[in-house]
N, CA, C and O atoms as a Maestro MAE file, in Angstrom:
{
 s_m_m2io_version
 :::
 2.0.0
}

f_m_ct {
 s_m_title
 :::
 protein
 m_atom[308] {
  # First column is atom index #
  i_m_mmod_type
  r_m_x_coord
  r_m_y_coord
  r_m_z_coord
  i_m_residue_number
  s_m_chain_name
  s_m_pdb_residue_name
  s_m_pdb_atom_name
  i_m_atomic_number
  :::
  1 25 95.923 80.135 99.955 1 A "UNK " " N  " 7
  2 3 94.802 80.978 99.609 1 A "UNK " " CA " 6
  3 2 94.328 80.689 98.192 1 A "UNK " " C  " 6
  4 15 93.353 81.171 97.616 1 A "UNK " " O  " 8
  5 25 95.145 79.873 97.784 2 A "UNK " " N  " 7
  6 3 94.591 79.267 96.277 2 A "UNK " " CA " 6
  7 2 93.666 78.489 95.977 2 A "UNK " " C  " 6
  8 15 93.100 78.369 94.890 2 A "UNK " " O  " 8
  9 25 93.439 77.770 97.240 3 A "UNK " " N  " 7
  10 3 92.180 77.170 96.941 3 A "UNK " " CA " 6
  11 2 90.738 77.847 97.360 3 A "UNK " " C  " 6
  12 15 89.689 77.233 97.162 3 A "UNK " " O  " 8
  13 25 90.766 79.215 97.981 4 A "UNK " " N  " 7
  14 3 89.643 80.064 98.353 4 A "UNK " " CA " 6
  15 2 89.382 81.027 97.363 4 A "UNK " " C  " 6
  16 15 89.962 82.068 97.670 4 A "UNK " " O  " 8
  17 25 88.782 81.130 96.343 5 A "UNK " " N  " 7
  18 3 88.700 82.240 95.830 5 A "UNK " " CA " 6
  19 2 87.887 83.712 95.985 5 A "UNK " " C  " 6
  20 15 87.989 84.719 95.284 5 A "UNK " " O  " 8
  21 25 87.074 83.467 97.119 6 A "UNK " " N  " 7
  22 3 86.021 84.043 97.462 6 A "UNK " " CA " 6
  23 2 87.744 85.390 98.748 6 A "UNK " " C  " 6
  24 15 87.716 86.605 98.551 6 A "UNK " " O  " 8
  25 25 88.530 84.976 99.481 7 A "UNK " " N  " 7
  26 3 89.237 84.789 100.112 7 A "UNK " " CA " 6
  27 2 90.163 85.772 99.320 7 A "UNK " " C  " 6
  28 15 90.461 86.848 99.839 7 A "UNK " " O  " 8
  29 25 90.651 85.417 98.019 8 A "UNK " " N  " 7
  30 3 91.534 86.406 96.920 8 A "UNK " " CA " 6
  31 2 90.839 87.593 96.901 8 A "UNK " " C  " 6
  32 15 91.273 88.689 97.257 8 A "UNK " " O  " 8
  33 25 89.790 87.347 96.489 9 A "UNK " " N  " 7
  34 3 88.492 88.648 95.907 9 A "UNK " " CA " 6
  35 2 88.612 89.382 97.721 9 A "UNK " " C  " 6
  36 15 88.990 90.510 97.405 9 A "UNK " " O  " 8
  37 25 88.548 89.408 98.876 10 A "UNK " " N  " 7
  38 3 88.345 90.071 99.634 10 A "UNK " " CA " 6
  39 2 89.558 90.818 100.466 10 A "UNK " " C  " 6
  40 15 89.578 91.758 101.260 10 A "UNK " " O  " 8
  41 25 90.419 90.071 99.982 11 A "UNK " " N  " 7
  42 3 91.923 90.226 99.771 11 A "UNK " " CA " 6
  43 2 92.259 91.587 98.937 11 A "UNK " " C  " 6
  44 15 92.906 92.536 99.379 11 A "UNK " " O  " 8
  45 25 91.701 91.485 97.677 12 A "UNK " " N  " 7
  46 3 92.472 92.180 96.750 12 A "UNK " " CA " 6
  47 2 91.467 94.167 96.889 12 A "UNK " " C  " 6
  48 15 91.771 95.333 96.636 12 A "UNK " " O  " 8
  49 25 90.013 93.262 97.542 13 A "UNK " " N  " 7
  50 3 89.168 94.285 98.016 13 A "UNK " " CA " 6
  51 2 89.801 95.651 98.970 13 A "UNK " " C  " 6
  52 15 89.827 96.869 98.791 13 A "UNK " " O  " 8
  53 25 90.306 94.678 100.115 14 A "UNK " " N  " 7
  54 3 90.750 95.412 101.102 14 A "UNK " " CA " 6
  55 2 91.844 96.365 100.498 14 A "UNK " " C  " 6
  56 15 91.944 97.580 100.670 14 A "UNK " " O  " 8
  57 25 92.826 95.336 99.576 15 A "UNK " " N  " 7
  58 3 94.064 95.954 99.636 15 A "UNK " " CA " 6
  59 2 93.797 97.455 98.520 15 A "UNK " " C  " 6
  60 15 94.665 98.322 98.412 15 A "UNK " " O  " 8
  61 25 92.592 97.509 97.852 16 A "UNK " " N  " 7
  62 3 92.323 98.541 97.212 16 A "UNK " " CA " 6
  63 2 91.421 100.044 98.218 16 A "UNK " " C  " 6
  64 15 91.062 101.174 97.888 16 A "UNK " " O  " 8
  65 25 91.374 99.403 99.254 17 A "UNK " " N  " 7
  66 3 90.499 100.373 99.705 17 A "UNK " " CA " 6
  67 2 91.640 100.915 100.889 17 A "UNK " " C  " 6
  68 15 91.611 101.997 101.475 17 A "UNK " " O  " 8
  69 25 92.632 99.826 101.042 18 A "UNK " " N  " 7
  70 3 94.208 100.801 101.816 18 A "UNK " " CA " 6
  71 2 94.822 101.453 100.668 18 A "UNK " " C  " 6
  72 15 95.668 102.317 100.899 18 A "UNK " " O  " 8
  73 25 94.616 101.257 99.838 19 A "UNK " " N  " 7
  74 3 95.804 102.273 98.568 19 A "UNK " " CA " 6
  75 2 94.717 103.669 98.808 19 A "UNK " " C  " 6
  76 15 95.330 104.661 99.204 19 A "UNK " " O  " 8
  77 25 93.552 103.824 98.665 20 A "UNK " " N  " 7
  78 3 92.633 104.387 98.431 20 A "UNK " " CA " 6
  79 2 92.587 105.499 99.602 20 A "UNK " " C  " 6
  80 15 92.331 106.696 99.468 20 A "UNK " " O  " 8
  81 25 92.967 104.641 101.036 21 A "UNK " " N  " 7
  82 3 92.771 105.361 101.767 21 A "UNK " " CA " 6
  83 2 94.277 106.153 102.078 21 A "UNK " " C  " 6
  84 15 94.248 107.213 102.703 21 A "UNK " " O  " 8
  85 25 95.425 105.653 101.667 22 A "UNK " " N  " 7
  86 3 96.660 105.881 101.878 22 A "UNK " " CA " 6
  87 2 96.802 107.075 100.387 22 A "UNK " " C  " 6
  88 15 97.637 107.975 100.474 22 A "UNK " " O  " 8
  89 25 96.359 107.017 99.736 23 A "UNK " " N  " 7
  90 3 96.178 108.543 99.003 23 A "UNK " " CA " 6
  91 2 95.633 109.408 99.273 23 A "UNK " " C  " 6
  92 15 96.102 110.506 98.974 23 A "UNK " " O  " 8
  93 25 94.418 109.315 99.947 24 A "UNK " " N  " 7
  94 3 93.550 110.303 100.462 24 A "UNK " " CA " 6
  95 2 94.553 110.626 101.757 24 A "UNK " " C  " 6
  96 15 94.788 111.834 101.760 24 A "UNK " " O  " 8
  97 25 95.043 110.122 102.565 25 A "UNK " " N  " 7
  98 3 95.654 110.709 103.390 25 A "UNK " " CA " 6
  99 2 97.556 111.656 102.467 25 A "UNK " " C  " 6
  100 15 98.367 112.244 103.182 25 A "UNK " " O  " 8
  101 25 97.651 111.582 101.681 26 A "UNK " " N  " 7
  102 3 98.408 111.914 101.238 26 A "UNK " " CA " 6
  103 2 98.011 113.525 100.525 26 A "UNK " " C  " 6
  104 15 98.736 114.512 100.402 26 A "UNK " " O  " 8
  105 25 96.262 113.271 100.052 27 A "UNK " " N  " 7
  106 3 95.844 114.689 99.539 27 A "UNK " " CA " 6
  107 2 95.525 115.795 100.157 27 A "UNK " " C  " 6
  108 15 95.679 116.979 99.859 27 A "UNK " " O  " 8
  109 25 94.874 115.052 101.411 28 A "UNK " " N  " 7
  110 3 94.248 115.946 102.889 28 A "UNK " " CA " 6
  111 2 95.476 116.777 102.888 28 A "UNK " " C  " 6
  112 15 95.444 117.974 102.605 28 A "UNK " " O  " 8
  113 25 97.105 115.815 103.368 29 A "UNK " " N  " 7
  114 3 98.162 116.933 103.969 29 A "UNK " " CA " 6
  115 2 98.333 117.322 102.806 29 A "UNK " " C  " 6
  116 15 99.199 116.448 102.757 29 A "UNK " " O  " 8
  117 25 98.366 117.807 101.738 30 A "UNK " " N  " 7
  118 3 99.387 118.677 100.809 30 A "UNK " " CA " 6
  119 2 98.083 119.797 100.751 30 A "UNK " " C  " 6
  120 15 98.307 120.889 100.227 30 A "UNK " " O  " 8
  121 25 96.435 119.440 101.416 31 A "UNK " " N  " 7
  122 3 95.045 120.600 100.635 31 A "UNK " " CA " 6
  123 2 95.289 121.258 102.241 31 A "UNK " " C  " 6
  124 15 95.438 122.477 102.320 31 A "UNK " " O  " 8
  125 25 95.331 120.303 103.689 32 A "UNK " " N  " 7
  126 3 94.639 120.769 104.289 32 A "UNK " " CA " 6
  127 2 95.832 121.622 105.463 32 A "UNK " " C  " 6
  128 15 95.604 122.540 106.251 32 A "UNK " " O  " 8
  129 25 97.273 120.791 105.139 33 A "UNK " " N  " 7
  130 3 98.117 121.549 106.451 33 A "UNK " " CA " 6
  131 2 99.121 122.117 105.608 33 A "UNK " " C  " 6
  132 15 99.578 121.732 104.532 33 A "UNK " " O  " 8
  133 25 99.412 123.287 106.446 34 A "UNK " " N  " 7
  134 3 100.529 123.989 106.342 34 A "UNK " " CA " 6
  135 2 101.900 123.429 105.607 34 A "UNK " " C  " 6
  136 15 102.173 122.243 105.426 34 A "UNK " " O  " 8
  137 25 102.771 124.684 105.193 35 A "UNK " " N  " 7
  138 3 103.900 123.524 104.784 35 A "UNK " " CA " 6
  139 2 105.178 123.281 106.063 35 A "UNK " " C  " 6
  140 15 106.037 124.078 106.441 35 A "UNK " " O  " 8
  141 25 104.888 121.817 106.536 36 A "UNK " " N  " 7
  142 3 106.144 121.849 107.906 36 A "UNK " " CA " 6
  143 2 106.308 120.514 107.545 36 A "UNK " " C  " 6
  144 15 105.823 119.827 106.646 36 A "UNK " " O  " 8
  145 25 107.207 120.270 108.569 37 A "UNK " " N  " 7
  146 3 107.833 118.838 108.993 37 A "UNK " " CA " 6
  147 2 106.381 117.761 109.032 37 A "UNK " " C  " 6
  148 15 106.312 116.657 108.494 37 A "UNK " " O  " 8
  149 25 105.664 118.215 109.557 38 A "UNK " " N  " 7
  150 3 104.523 117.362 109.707 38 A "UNK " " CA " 6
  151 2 103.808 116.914 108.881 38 A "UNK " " C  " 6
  152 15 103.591 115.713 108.719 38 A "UNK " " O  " 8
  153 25 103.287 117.931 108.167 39 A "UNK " " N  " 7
  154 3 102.647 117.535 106.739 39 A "UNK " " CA " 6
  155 2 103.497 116.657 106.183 39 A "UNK " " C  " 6
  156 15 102.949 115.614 105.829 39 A "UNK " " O  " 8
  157 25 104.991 116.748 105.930 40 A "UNK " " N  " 7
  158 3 105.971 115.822 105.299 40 A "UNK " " CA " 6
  159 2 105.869 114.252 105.502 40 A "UNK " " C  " 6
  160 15 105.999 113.366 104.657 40 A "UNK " " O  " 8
  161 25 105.516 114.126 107.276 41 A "UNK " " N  " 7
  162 3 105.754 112.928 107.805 41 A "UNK " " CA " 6
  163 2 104.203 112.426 107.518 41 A "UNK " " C  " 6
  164 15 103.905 111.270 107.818 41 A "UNK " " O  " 8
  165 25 103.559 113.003 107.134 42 A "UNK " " N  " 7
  166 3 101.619 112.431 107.345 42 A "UNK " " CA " 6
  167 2 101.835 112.093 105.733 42 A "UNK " " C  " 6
  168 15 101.442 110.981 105.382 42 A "UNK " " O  " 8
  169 25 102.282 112.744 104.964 43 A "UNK " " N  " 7
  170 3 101.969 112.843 103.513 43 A "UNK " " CA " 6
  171 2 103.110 111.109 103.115 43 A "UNK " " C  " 6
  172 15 102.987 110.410 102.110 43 A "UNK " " O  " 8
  173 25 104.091 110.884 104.266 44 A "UNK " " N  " 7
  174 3 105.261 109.824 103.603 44 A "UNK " " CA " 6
  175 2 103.980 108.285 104.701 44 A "UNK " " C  " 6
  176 15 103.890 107.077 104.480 44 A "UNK " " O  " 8
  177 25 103.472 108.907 105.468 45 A "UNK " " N  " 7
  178 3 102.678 107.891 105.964 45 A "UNK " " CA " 6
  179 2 101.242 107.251 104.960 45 A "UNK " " C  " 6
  180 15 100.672 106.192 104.697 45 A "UNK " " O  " 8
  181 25 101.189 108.434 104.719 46 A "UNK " " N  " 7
  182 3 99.946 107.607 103.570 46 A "UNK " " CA " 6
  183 2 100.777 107.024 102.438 46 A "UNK " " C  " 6
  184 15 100.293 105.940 102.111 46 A "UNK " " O  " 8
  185 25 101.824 107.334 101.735 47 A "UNK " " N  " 7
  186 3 102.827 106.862 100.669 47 A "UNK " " CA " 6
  187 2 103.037 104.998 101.533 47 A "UNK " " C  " 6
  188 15 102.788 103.900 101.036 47 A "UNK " " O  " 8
  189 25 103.523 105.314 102.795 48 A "UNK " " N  " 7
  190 3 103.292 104.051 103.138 48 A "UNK " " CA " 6
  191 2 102.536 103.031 102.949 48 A "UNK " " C  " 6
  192 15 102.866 102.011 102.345 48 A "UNK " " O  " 8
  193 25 101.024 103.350 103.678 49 A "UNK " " N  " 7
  194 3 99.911 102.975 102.978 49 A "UNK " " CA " 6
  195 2 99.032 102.482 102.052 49 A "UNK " " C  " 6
  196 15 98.109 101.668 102.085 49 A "UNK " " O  " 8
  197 25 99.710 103.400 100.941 50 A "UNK " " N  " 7
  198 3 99.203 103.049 99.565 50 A "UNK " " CA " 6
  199 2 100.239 102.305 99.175 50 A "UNK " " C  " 6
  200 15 99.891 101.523 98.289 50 A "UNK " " O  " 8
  201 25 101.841 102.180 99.584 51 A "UNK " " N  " 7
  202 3 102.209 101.565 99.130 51 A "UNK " " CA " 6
  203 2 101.811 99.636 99.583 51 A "UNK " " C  " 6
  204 15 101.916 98.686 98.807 51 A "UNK " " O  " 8
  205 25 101.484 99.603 100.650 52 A "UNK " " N  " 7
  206 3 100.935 98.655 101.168 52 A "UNK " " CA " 6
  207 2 99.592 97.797 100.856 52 A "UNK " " C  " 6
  208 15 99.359 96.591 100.945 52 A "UNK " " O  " 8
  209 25 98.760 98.969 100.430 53 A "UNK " " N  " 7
  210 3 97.904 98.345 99.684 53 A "UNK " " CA " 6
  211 2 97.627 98.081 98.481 53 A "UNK " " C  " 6
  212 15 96.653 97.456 98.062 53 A "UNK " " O  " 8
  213 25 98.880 98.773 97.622 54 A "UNK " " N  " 7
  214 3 99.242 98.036 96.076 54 A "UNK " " CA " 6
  215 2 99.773 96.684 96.481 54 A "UNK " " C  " 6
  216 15 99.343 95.767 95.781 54 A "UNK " " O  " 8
  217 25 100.577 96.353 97.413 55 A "UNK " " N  " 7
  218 3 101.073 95.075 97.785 55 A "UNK " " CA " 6
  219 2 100.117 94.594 98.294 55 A "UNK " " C  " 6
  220 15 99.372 95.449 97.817 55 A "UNK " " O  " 8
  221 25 99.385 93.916 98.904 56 A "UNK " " N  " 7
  222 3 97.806 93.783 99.607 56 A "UNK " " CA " 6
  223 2 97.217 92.947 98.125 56 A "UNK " " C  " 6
  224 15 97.296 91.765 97.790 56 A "UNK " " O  " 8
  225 25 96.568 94.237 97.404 57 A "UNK " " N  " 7
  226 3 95.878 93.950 96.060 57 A "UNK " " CA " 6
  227 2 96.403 93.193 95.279 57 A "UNK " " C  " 6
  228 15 95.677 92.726 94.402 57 A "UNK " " O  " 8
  229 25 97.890 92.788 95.313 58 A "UNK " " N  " 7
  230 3 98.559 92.515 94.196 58 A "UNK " " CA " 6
  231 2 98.815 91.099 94.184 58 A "UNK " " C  " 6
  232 15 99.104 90.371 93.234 58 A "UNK " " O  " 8
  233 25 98.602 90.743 95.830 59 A "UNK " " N  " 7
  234 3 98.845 89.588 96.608 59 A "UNK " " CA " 6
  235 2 97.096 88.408 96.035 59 A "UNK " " C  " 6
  236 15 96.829 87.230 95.797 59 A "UNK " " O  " 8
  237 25 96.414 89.724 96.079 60 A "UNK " " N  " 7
  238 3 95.368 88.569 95.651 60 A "UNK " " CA " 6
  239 2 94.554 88.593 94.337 60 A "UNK " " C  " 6
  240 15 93.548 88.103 93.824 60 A "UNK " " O  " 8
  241 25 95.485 89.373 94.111 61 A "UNK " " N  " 7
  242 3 95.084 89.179 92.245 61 A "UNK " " CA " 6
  243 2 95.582 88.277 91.738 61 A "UNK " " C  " 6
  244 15 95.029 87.510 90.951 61 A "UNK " " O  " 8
  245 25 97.263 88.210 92.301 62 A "UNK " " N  " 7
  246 3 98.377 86.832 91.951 62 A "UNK " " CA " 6
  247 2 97.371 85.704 92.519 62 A "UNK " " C  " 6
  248 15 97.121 84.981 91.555 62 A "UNK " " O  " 8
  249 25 96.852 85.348 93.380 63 A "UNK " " N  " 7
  250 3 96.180 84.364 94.240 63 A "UNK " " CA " 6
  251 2 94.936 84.344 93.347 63 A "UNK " " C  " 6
  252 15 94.800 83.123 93.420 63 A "UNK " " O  " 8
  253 25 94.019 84.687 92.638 64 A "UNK " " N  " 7
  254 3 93.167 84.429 92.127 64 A "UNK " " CA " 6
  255 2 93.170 84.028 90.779 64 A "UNK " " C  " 6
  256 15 92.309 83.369 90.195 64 A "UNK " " O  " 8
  257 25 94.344 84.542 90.291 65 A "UNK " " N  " 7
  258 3 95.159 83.785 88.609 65 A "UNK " " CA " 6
  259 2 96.039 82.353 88.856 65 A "UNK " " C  " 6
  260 15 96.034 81.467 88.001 65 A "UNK " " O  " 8
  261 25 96.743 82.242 90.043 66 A "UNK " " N  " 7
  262 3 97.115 81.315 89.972 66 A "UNK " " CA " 6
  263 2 96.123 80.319 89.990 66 A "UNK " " C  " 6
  264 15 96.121 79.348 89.232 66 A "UNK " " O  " 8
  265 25 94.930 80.654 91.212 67 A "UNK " " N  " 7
  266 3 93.860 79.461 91.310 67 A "UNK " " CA " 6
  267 2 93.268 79.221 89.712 67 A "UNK " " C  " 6
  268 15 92.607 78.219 89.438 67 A "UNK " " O  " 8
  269 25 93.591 80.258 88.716 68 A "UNK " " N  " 7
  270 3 92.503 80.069 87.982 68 A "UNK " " CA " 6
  271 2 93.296 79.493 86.782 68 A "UNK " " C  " 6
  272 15 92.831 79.185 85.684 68 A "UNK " " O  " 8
  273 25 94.782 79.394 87.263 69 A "UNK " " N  " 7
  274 3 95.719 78.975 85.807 69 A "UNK " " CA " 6
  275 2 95.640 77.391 86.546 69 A "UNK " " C  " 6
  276 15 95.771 76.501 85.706 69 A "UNK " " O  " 8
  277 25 95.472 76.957 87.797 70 A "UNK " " N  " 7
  278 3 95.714 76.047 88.336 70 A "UNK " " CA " 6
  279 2 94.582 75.037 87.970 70 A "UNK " " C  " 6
  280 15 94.751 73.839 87.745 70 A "UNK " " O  " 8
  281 25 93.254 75.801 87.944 71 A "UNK " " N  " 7
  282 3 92.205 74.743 87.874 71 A "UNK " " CA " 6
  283 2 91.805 74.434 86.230 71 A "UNK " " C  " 6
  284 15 91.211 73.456 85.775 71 A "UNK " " O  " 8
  285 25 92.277 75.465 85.612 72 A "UNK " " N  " 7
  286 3 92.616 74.969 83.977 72 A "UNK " " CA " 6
  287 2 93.500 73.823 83.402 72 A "UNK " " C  " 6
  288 15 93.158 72.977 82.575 72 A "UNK " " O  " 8
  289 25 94.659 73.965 83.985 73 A "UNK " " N  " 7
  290 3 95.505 72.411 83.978 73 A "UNK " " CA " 6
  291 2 95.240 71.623 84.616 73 A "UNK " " C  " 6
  292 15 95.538 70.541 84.110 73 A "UNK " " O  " 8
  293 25 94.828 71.550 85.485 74 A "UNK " " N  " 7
  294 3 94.019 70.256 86.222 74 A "UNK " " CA " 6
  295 2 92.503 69.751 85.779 74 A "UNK " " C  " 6
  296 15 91.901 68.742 86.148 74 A "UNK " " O  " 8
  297 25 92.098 70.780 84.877 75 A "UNK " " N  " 7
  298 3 90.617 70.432 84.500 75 A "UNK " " CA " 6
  299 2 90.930 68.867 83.939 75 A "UNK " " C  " 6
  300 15 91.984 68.405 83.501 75 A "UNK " " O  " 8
  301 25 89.430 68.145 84.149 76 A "UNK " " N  " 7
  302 3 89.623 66.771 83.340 76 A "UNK " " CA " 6
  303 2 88.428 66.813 82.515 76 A "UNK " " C  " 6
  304 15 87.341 66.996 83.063 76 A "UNK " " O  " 8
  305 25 88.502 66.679 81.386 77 A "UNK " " N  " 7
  306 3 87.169 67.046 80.171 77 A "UNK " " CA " 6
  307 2 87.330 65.672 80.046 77 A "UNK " " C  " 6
  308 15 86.640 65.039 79.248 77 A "UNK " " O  " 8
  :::
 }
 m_bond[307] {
  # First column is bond index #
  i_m_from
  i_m_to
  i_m_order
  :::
  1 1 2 1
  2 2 3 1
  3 3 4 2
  4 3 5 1
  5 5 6 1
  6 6 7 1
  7 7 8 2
  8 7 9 1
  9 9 10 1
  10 10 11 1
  11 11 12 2
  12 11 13 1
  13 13 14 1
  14 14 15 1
  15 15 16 2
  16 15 17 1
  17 17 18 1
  18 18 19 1
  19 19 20 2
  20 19 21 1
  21 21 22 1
  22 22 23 1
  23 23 24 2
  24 23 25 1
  25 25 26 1
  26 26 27 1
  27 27 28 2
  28 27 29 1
  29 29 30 1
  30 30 31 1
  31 31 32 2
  32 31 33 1
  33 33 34 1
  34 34 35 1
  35 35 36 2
  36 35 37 1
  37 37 38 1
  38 38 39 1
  39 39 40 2
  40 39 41 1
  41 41 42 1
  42 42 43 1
  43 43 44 2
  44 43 45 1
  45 45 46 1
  46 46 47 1
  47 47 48 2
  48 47 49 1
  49 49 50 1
  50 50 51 1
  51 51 52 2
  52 51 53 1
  53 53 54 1
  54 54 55 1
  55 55 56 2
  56 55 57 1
  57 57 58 1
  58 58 59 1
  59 59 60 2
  60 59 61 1
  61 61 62 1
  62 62 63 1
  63 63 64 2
  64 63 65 1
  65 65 66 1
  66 66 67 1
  67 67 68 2
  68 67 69 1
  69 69 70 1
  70 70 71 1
  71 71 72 2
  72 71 73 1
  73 73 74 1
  74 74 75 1
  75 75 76 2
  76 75 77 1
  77 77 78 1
  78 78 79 1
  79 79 80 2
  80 79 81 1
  81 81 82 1
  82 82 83 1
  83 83 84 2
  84 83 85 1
  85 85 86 1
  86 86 87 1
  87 87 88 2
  88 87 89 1
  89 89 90 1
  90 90 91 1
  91 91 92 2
  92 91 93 1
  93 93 94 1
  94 94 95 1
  95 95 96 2
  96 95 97 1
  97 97 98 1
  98 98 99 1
  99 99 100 2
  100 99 101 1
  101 101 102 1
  102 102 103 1
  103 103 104 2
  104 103 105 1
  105 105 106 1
  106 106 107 1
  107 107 108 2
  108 107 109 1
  109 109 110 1
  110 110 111 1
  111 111 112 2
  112 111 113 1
  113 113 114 1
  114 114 115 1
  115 115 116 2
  116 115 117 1
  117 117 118 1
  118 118 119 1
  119 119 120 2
  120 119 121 1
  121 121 122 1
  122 122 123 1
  123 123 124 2
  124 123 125 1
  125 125 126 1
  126 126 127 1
  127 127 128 2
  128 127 129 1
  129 129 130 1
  130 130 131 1
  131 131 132 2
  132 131 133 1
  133 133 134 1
  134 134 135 1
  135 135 136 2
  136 135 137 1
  137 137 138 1
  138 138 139 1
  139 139 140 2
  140 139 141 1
  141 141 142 1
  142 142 143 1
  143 143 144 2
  144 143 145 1
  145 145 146 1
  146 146 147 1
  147 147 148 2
  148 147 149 1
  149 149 150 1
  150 150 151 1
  151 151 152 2
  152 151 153 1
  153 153 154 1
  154 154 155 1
  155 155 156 2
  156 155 157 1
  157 157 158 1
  158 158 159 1
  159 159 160 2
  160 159 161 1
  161 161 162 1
  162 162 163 1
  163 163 164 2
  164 163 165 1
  165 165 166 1
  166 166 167 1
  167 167 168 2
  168 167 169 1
  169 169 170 1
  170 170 171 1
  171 171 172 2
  172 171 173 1
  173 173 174 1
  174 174 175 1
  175 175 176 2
  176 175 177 1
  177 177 178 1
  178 178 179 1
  179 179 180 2
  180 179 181 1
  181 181 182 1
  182 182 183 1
  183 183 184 2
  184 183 185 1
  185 185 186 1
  186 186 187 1
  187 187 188 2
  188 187 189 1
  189 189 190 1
  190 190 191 1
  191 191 192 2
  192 191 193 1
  193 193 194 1
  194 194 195 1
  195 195 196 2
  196 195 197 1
  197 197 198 1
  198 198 199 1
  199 199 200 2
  200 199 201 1
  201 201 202 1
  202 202 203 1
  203 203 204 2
  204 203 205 1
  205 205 206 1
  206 206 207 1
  207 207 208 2
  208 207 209 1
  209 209 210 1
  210 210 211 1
  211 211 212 2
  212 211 213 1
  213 213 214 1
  214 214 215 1
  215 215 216 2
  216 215 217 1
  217 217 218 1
  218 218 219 1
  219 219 220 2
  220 219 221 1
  221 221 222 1
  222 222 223 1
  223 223 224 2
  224 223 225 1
  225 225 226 1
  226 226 227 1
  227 227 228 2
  228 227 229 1
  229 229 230 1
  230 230 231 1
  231 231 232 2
  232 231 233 1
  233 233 234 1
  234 234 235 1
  235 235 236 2
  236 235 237 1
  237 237 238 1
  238 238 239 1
  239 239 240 2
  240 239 241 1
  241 241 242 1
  242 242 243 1
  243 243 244 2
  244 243 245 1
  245 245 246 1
  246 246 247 1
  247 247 248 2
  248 247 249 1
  249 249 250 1
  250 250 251 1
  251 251 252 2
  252 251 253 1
  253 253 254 1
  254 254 255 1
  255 255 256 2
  256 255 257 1
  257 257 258 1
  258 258 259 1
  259 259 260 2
  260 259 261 1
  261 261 262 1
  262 262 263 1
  263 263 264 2
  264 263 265 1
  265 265 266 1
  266 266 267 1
  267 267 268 2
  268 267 269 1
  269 269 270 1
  270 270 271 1
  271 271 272 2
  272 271 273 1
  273 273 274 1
  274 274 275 1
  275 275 276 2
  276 275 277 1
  277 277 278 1
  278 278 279 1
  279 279 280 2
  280 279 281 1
  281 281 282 1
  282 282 283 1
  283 283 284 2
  284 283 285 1
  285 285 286 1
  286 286 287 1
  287 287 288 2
  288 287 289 1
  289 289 290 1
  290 290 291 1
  291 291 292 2
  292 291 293 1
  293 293 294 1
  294 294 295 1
  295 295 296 2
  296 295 297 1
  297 297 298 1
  298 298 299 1
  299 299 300 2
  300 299 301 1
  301 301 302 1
  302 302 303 1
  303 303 304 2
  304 303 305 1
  305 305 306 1
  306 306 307 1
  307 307 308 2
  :::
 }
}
């Protein structure tokens, strides 16, 4: 994926809009349900989530520095 950079950027897109959405599901259960077992398991599912899409994002931020530490040492002036 290092040589796509267009590819990193949509990468790192997504993986911000699963963190995004994996918090919002984390705020809904603690605003919108009761306190039970359920809310517990919805609130550790978005924790999932977001944790997934910090990994996601993180994957193509690394992927867009490496391309960009890569094409600096290889530059030929």
């Amino acid at each position: 994926m290092g040589n796509n950079p267009r590819l990193a950027l949509i990468k790192m897109i997504q993986g911000g809009l699963l963190f995004a959405f994996g918090v919002l599901m984390i705020m809904v259960s603690n605003q919108v349900l009761n306190d039970s077992i359920s809310q517990e398991l919805i609130a550790l599912i978005g924790l999932i989530i977001a944790g997934a899409g910090v990994l996601w994002t993180a994957v193509g931020y690394l992927s867009m520095s490496v391309l960009r530490l890569y094409n600096m040492i290889n530059k030929k002036d």
